[in-house]
C-alpha positions as CSV (number, residue, x, y, z in Angstrom):
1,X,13.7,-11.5,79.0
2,X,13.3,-10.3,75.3
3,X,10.5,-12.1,73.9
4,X,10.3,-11.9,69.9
5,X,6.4,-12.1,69.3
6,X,5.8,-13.9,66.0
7,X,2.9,-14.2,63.9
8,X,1.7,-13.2,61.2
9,X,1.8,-10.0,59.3
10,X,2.1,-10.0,55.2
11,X,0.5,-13.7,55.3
12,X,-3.3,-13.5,54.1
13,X,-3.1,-10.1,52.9
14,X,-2.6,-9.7,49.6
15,X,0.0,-7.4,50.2
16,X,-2.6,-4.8,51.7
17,X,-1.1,-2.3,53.5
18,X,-4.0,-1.9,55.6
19,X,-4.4,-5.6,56.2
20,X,-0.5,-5.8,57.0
21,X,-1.0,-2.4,59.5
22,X,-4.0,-4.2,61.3
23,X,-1.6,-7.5,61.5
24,X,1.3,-5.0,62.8
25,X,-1.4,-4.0,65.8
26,X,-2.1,-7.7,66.5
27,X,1.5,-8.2,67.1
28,X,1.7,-5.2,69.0
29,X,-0.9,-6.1,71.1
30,X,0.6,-8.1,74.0
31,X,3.7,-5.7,73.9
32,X,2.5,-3.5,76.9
33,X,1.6,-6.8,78.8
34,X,4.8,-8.2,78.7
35,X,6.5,-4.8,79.3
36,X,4.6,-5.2,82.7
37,X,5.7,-8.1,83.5
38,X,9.5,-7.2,83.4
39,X,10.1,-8.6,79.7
40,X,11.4,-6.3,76.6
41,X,8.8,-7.5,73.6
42,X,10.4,-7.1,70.2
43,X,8.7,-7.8,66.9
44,X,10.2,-8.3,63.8
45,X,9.1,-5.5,61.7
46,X,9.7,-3.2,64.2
47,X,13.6,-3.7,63.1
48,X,12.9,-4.7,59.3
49,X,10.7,-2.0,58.2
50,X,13.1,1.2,58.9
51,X,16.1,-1.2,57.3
52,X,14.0,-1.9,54.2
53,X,13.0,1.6,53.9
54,X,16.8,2.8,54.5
55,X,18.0,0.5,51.6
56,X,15.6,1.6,49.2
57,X,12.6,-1.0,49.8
58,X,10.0,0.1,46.9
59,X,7.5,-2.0,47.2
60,X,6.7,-5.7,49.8
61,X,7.9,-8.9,48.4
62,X,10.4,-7.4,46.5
63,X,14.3,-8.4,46.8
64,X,15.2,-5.8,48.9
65,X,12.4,-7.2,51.4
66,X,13.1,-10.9,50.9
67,X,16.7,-10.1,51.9
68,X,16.2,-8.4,54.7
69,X,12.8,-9.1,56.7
70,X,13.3,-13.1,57.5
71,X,17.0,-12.8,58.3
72,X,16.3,-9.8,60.8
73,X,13.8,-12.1,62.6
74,X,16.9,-14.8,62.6
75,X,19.3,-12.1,64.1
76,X,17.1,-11.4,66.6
77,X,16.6,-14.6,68.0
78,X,20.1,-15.1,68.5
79,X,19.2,-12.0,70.9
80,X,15.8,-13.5,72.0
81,X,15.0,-15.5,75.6
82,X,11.6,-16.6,74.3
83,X,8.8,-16.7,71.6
84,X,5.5,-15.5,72.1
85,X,3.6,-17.2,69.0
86,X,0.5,-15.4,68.1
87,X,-2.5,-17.1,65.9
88,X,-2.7,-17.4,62.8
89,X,-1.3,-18.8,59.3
90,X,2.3,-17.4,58.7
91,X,5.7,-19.5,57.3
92,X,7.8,-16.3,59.0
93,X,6.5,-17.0,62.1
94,X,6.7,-21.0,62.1
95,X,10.1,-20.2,60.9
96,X,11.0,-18.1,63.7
97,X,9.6,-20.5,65.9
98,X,11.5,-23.8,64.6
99,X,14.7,-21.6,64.8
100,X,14.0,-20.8,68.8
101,X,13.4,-24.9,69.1
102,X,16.4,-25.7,67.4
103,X,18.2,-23.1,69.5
104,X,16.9,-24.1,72.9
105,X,14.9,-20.9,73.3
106,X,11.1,-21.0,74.6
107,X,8.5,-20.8,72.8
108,X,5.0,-19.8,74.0
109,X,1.6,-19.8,72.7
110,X,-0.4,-17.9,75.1
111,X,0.4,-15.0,76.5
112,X,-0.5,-15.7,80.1
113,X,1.8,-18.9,79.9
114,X,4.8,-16.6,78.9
115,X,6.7,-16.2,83.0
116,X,5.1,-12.9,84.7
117,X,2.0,-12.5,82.9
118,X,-0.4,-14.9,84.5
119,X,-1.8,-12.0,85.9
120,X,-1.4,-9.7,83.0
121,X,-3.8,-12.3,79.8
């Protein structure tokens, strides 16, 4: 399956680019972990980021970003067999995961729940 992992990564930041790298690696974390299991993980900003940048993005929470990061995280779920929610206060990511509700997809809240990777948490 692709599994979209959601959580979040401008929330509680302040726009910090550090903060918001460190947030990236949280999301990142479980990637390998599903891999193993037989899954493709996807995150968001793995999509969003290069498209912002390739249109011009100058600087978060600008236009450019509010038209393109939450709507690439809406595409994708209409590619997406699951939802791995991660911790932590974000809107983007409770978004993401009323979206996969509405559309019938899974969502999951610990990694080891998510099929395959009992073994793998």
């Amino acid at each position: 399956m692709m599994i979209l992992i959601a959580g979040p990564y401008r929330s509680g930041t302040g726009d910090d680019p550090g903060k918001m790298a460190e947030n990236l690696r949280r999301l990142e974390a479980p990637s390998h972990a599903l891999f193993k299991a037989g899954h493709v993980p996807m995150i968001g900003e793995w999509v969003a980021l290069p498209v912002w940048n390739a249109a011009g993005g100058a600087s978060v929470g600008d236009a450019l970003y509010e038209e393109i990061f939450h709507p690439v995280a809406g595409r994708l779920l209409a590619l997406c067999d699951g939802v791995l929610r991660l911790p932590g206060a974000s809107q983007g990511a409770d978004n993401d995961v009323r979206i996969a509700r509405e559309r019938g997809i899974p969502v999951w809240f610990r990694l080891e729940d998510v099929p395959g990777c009992a073994a793998a948490a």
